[in-house]
N, C-alpha and C positions, 0 to 999 in steps of 0.2 A: 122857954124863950132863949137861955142859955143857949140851952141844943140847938135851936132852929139859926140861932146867932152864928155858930160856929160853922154851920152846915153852910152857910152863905157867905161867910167872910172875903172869900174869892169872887163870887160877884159885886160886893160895895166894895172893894179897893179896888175893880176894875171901873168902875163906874165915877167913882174918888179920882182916878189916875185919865179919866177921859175929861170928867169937868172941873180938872184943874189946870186944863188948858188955859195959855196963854189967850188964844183965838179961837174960831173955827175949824181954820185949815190944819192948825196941831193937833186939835179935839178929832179931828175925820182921821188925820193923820194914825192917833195913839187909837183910835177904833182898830183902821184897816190893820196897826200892826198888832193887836190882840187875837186879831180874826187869823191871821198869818200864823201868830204864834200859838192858837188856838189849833188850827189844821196840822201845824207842826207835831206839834205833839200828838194829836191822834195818829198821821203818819208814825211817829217816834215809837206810839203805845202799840200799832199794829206789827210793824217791826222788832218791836222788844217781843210780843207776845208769838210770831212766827219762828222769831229766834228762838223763842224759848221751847214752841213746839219741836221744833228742828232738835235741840239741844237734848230733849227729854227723848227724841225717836233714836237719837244716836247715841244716847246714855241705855238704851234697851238691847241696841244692837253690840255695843261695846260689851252689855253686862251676857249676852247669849254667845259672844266671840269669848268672853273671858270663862263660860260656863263649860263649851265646848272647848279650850284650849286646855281647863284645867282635866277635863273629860279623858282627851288625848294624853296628857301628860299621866295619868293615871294607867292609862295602858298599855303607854310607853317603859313606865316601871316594871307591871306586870310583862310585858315583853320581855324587859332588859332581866328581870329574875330567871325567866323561863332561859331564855339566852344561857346564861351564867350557870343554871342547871347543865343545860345541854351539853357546854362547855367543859363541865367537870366530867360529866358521862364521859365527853369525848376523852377530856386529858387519861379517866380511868382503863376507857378499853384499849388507846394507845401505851399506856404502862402495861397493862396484861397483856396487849399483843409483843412488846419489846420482851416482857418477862418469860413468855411462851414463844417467843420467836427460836432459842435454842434451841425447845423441844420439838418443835416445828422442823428445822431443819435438820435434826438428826432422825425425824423417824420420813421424813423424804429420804435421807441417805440409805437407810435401809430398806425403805420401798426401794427405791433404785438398786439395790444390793441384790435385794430379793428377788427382783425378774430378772436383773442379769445374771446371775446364778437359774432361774429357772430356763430363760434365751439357750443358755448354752446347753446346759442339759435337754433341751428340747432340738435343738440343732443337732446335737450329736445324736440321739433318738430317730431323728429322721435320714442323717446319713447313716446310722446302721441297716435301717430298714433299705434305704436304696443301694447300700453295696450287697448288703445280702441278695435282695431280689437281681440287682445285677449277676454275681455268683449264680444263682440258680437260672438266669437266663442262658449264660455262658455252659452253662454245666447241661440244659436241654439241649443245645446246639452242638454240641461235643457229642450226646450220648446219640443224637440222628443222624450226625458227620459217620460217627461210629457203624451205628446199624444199616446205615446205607453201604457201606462200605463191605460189614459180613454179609449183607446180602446181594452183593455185585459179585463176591467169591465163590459166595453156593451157588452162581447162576451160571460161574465162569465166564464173567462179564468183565472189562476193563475196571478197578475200582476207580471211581470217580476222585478228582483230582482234588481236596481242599480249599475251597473258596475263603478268599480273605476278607474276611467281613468285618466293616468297617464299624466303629467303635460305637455303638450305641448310644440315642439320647440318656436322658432322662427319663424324659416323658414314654420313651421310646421301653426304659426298662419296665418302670413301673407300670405298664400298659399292654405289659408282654403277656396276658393270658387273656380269653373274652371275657372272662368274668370280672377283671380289674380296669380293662376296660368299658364295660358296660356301667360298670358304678360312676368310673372318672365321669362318663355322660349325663349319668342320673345327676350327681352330684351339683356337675356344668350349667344343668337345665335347671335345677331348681336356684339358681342366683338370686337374690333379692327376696329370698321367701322362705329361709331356715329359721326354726325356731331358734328361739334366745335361748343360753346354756341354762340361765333361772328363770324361774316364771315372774319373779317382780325385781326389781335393782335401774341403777341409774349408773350413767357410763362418768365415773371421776373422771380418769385420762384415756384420750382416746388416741388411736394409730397416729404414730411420728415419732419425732423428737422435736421438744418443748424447753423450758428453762423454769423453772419455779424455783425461788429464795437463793438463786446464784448458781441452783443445783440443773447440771444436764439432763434432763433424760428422755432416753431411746427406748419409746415403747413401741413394739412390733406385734402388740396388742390393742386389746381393750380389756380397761379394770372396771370390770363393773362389782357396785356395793350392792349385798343383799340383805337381808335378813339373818340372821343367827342361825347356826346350821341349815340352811337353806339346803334343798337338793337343788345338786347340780348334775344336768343331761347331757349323751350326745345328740349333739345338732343333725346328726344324719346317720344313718344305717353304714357299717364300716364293719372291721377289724379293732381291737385294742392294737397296738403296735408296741407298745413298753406302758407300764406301770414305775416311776420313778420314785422313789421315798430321797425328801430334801430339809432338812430341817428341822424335822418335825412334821414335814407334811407330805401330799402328796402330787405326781404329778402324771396326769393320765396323757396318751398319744395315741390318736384315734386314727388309722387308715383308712382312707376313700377313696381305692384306687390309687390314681397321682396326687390326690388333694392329702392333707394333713389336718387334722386339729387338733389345739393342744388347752389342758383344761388344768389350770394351777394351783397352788393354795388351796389344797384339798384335806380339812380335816382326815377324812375316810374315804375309804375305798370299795367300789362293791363289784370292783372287776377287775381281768386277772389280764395277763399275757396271752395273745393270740384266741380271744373269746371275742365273739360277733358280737353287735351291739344292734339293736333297732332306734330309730327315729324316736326322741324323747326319753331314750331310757335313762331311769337314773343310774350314772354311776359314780358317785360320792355325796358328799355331802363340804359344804363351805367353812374354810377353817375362819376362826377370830382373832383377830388382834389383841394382844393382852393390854397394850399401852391404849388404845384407841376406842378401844369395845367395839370395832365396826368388822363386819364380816365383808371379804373381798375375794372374786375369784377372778382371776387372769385367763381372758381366753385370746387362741390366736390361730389364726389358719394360713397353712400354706400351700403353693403350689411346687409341688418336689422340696428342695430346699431355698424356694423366694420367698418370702410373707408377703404376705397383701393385706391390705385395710378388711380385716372381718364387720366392718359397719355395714358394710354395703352392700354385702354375703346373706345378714340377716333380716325379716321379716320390719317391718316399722310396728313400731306398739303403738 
């Protein structure tokens, strides 16, 4: 009874609060405003209860925005670590690259050293070879000036007068027999299709002049890196023209007619002065670097005494 009392209370003080109207028209009155105040509150409880669905959907979505937020911020750390790793690597191989930068550019200086000391000695290799064949051009045109002459005498003929003959090319010297000429063509014709002086290597600096760490340099080559004593060939069937010793090393000058090629930084040697050569022969072997451990041969071709680009000379790998 208790229970059922309490369960109802709100019904008998509404009932209490109607028939203790004054009249009627207050008693209708305090009805209609319970009923009012009655719908009121259902409106209120439907509204509090949407609210609160609302409240709870966006308490899910806050708490999966704060799950994923802290998700990110977790990866963003592991990023920022990686970063800061990275960062140190970097700061480390910029101290060893400043720390090595010295040795860097003094063994540039002596590459550079090194070809121009072998440039010159190869220049001057190739004008020995053209004044000399010059001289022995000069020296066959004296000795038929000549013979033509005792043979105008024994015939009791007018000796023929001296013709002045005008100063010889280059091309004109080193081309002065058929046989040196026949090669200069061979040579001409196979453009773009001579083997490589090693059979494996990669071209460091190629034909020109360049600038590396402040340092000039005029290569009238290509340096290409091989293997450890690698043999090194000629590129075309020739002449030796000089065997140079530089160094420590060596430097061969191959004649092809008017062409030239020059083969440098040669631990050894397997050929001599004025010995034929065929196509692929080996003759040396590739010296090493003691500072560097990298093996390097210097090749370079020329036309009489111009250099040209030897890339464009040889075959594509």
């Amino acid at each position: 009874m208790v229970l059922f009392a309490y369960r109802n209370q709100s019904a008998y003080n509404k009932l209490m609060f109607i028939f203790a109207a004054k009249d009627f028209n207050q008693a209708y009155k305090r009805l209609k405003y319970l009923q009012q105040f009655g719908t009121y509150r259902e409106r209120q409880a439907k509204y509090i209860q949407g609210t609160e669905k609302d409240l709870n959907v966006k308490i899910v979505e806050l708490d999966k925005d704060k799950q994923e937020k802290h998700t990110l911020l977790i990866d963003q750390e592991k990023e920022k670590t990686t970063l800061s790793k990275e960062k140190n690597n970097q700061l480390q191989v910029v101290a060893d690259l400043t720390k090595h930068g010295g040795q860097l550019k003094q063994q540039l200086q002596d590459v550079q050293a090194r070809v121009a000391r072998a440039n010159r000695e190869i220049a001057a290799a190739v004008r020995r070879e053209i004044e000399e064949a010059r001289r022995a051009a000069e020296e066959k045109d004296r000795l038929t000036a000549k013979n033509e002459a005792s043979k105008a005498r024994a015939e009791n003929r007018d000796v023929p007068v001296a013709k002045v003959v005008a100063k010889r090319t280059t091309s004109e010297v080193l081309n002065s027999t058929p046989e040196a000429a026949k090669l200069s063509n061979d040579f001409l014709g196979n453009k773009g299709r001579l083997p490589w002086p090693v059979t494996q290597g990669n071209v460091l600096h190629g034909f020109g002049t360049y600038t590396m760490q402040g340092i000039r340099i005029d290569n009238s080559g290509l340096e290409i890196q091989t293997a450890n004593d690698a043999p090194v060939r000629a590129v075309f069937e020739g002449e030796v023209s000089r065997v140079v010793p530089l160094s420590g090393t060596y430097i061969v000058v191959i004649r092809h007619g008017e062409y030239f090629t020059s083969y440098s930084n040669l631990k050894s040697v397997s050929v001599s002065n004025g010995q034929k050569v065929s196509t692929k022969q080996n003759i040396g072997t590739a010296a090493t670097d003691a500072s560097t451990g990298q093996s390097e041969v210097d090749f370079s071709l020329s036309k009489g005494e111009t250099p040209v680009n030897p890339q464009i000379w040889l075959q594509d790998k």
